[in-house]
KEKE-3310 file (N, C-alpha, C; in steps of 0.2 Angstrom, whole numbers, plus 5000, padded with zeros to 4 digits):
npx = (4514:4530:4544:4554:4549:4542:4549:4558:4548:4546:4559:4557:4547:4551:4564:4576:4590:4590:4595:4594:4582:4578:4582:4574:4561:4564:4566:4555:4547:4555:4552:4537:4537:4545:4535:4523:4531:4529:4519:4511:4500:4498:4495:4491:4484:4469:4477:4476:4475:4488:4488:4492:4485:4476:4478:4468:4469:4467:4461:4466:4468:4478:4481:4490:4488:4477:4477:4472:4479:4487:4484:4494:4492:4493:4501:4498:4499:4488:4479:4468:4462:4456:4443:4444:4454:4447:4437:4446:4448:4437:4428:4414:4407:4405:4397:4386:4382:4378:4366:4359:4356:4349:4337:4331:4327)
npy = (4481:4478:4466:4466:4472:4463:4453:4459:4459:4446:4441:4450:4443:4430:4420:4424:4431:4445:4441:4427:4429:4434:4423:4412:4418:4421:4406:4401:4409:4407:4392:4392:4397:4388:4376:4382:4386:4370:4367:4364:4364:4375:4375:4384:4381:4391:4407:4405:4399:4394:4394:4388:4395:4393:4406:4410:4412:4427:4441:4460:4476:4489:4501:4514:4514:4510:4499:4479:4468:4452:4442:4429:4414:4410:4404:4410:4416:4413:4417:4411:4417:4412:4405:4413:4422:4431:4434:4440:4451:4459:4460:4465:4459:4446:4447:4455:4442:4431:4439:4441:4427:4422:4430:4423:4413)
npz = (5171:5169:5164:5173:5183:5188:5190:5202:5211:5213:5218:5231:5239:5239:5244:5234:5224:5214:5202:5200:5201:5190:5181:5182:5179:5166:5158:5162:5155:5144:5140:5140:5126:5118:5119:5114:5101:5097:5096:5106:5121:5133:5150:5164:5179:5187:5180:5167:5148:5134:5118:5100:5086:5069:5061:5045:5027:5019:5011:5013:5014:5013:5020:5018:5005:4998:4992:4986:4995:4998:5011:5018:5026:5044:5058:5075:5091:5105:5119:5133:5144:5165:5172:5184:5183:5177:5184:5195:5190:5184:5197:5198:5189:5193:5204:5198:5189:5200:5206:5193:5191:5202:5200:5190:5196)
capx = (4520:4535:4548:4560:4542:4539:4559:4558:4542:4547:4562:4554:4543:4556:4572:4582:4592:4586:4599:4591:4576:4576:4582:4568:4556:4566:4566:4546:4545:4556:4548:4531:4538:4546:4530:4519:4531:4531:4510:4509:4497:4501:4490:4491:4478:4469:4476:4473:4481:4491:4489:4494:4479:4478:4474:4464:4474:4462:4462:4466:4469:4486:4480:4491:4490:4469:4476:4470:4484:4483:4486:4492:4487:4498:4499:4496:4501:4483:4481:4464:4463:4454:4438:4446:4458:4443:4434:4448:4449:4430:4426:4407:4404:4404:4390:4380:4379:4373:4362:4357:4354:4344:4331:4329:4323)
capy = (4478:4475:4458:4467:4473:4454:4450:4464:4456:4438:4442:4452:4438:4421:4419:4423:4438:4447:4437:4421:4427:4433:4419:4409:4421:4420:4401:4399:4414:4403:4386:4391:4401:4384:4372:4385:4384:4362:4367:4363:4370:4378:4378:4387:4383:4399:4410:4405:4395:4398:4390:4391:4396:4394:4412:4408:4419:4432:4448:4465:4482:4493:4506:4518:4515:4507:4493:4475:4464:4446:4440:4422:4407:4410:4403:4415:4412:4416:4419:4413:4419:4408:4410:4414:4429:4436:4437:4444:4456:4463:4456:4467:4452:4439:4449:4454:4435:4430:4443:4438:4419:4425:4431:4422:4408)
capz = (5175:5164:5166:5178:5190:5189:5195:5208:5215:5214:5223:5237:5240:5241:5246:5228:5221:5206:5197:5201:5201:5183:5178:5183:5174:5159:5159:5161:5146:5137:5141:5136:5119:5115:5119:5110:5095:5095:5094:5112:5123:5140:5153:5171:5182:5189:5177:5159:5144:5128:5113:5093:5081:5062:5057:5037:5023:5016:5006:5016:5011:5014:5021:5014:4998:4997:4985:4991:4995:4999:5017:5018:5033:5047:5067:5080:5097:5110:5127:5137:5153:5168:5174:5192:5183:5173:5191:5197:5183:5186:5201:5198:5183:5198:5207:5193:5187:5203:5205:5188:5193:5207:5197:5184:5199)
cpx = (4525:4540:4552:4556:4543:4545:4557:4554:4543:4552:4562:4552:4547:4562:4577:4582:4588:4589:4595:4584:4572:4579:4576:4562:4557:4566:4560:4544:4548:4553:4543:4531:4542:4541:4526:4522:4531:4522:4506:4504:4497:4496:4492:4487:4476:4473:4475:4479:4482:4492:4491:4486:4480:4473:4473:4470:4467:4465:4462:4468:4475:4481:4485:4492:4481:4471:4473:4477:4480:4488:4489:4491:4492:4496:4502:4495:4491:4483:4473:4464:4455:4449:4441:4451:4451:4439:4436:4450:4443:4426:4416:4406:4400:4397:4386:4378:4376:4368:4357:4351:4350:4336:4327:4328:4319)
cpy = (4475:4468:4460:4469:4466:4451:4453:4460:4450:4438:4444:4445:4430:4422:4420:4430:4438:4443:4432:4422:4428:4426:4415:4413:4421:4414:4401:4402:4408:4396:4386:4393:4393:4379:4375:4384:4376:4364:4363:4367:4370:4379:4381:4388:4390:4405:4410:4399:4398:4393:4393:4390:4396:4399:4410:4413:4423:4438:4453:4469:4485:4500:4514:4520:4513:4501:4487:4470:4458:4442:4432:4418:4409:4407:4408:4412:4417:4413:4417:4415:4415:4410:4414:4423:4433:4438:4442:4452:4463:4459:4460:4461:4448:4445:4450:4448:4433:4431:4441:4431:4419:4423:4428:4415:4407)
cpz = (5169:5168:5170:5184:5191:5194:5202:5214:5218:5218:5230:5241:5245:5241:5240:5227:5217:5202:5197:5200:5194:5179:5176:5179:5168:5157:5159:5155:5141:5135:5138:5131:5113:5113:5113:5101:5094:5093:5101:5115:5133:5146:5160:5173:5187:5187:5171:5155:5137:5124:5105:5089:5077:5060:5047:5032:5021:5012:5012:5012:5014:5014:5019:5008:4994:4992:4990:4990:4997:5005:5017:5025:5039:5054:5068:5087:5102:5115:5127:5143:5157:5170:5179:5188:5178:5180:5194:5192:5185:5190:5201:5192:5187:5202:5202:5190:5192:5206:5201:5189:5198:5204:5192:5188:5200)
residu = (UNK:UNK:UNK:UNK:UNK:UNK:UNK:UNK:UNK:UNK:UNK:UNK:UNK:UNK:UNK:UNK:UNK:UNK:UNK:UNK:UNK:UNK:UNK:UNK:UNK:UNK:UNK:UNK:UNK:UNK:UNK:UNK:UNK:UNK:UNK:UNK:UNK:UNK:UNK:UNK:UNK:UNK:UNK:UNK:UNK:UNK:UNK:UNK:UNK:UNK:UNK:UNK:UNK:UNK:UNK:UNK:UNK:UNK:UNK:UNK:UNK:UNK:UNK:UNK:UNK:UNK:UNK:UNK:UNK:UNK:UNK:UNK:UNK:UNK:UNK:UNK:UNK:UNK:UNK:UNK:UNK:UNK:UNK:UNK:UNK:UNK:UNK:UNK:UNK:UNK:UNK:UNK:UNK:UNK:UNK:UNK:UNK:UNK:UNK:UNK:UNK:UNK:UNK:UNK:UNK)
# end
């Protein structure tokens, strides 16, 4: 689903044009791209949260060239996803655990 699916949809749905209604999509995009850079962290219950990571520096190779370069520390914006969308994700997970749990009574 690209950001103009996501309009379409959201429009469908509630009483706003596509004008309005990408606005609104682009305004929550931007809101949590702002929070994330202050080192805020974003939560959305029942879908998941977004925070900033400090990736370490390390040593990596250039692949095409095999020298070794030297990475440095950087933040990295991640995504969890909720248990409720990992459910809805693979909803056979949620039966094999309690399957699982069954047996193991």
């Amino acid at each position: 689903m690209t950001k103009a699916d996501l309009v379409e949809e959201i429009s469908s749905h509630v009483n706003l044009s596509k004008k309005d209604s990408g606005i609104v999509v682009n305004l929550v995009l931007e809101n949590i791209s702002i929070a994330l850079s202050r080192g805020d962290k974003v939560e959305l219950r029942g879908f998941g949260s977004f925070r900033v990571k400090q990736r370490r520096s390390r040593r990596a190779r250039n692949p095409r060239t095999g020298t070794s370069v030297f990475v440095p520390a950087k933040l990295v914006p991640y995504f969890k996803a909720s248990n409720e969308l990992k459910s809805l994700v693979n909803p056979a997970d949620d039966k094999d655990e309690s399957q699982g749990s069954e047996a193991q009574v």
